[in-house]
C-alpha positions as CSV (number, residue, x, y, z in Angstrom):
1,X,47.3,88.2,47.3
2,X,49.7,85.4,46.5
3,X,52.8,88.1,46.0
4,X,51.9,89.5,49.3
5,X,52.2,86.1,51.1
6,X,55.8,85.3,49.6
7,X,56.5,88.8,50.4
8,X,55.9,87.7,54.0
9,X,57.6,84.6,54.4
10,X,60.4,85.9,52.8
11,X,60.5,88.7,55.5
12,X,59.6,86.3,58.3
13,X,62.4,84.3,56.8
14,X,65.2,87.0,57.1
15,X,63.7,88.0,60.7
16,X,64.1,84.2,61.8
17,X,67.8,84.3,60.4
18,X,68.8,87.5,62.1
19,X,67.4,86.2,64.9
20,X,69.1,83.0,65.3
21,X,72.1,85.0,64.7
22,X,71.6,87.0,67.7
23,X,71.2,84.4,70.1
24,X,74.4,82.2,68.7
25,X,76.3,85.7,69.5
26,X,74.6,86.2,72.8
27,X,75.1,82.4,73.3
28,X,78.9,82.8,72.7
29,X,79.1,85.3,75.0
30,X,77.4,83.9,77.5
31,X,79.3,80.8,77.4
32,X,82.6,82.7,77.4
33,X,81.3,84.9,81.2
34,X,79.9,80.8,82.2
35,X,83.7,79.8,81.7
36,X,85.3,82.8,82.9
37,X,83.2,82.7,86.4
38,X,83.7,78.8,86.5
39,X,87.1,79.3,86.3
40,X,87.1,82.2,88.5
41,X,84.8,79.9,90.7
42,X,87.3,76.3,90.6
43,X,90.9,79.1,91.5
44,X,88.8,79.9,94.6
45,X,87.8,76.7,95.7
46,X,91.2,75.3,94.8
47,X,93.0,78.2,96.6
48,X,90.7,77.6,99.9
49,X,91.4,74.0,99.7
50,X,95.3,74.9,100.1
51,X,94.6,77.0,102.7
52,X,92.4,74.3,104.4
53,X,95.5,71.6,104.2
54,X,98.0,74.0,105.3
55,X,96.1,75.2,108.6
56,X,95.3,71.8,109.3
57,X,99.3,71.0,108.9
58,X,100.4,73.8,110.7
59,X,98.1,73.3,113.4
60,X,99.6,69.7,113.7
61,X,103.2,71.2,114.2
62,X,102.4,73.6,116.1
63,X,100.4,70.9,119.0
64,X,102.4,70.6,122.2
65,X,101.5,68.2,125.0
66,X,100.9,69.5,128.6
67,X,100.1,73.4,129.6
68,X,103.7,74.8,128.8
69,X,104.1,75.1,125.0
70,X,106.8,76.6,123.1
71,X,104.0,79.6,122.2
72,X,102.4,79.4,125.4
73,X,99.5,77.5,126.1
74,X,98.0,78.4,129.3
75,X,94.6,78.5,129.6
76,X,92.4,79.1,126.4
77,X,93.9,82.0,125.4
78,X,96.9,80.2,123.9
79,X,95.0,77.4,121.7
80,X,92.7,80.3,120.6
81,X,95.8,82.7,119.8
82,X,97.8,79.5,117.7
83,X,94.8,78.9,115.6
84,X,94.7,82.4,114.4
85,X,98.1,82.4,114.1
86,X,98.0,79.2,112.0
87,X,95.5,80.6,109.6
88,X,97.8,83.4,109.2
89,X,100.3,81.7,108.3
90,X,98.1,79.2,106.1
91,X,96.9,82.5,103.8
92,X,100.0,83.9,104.0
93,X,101.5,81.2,102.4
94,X,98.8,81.0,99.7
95,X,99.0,84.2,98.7
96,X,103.1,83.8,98.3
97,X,102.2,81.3,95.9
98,X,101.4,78.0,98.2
99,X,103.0,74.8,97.7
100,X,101.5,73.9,94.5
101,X,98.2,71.8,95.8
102,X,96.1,74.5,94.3
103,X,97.5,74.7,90.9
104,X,97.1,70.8,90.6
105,X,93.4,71.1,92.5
106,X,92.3,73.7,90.4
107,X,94.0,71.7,86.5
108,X,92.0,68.8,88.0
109,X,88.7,70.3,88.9
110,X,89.1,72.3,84.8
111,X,89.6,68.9,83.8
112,X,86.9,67.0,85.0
113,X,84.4,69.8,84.0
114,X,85.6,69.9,80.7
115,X,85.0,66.2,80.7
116,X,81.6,66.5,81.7
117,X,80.7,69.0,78.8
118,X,81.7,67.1,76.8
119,X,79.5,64.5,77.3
């Protein structure tokens, strides 16, 4: 009986192994999608913040006082009409390439979760 019993360690042994092989692979590879959507994740977020500052600039230069505006402001349909167009130009100015806010947002927010990993 005692050759039967080192038989079956020995197997329970190499199961255990290629096992814990398995899951450092599928740990890899799940790390490597974790990373890709995180980054995927922190471009977004840094590319919506851009867009964020640059409507709320645009909407600055584009305030008038009284009803007469340079893009016409009478009545609600011209505040309503420069806000759209103000986003506009926000993501149209992101997807050009911005002004470089979300390139530094986005090395910051990689850097800071690296950081924390590595904790």
């Amino acid at each position: 009986m005692l050759p039967l019993a080192t038989f079956a360690a020995s197997a329970a042994v190499g199961v255990g192994k290629n096992l814990l092989n398995t899951l450092a692979k599928t740990d890899a590879n799940t790390m490597d999608a974790a990373k890709s959507t995180a980054s995927t994740k922190a471009r977004k977020t840094a590319d919506d913040f851009e867009k964020m500052f640059l409507e709320d600039s645009l909407e600055k230069l584009t305030q008038s006082e009284g009803t007469d505006g340079p893009l016409g402001e009478n009545g609600t349909g011209g505040g309503v009409w420069r806000s759209m167009m103000t986003k506009e130009y926000a993501n149209a100015i992101v997807k050009t390439g911005g002004v470089g806010i979300s390139n530094q947002v986005y090395s910051e927010m990689m850097r800071m979760q690296e950081a924390g990993n590595g904790r």
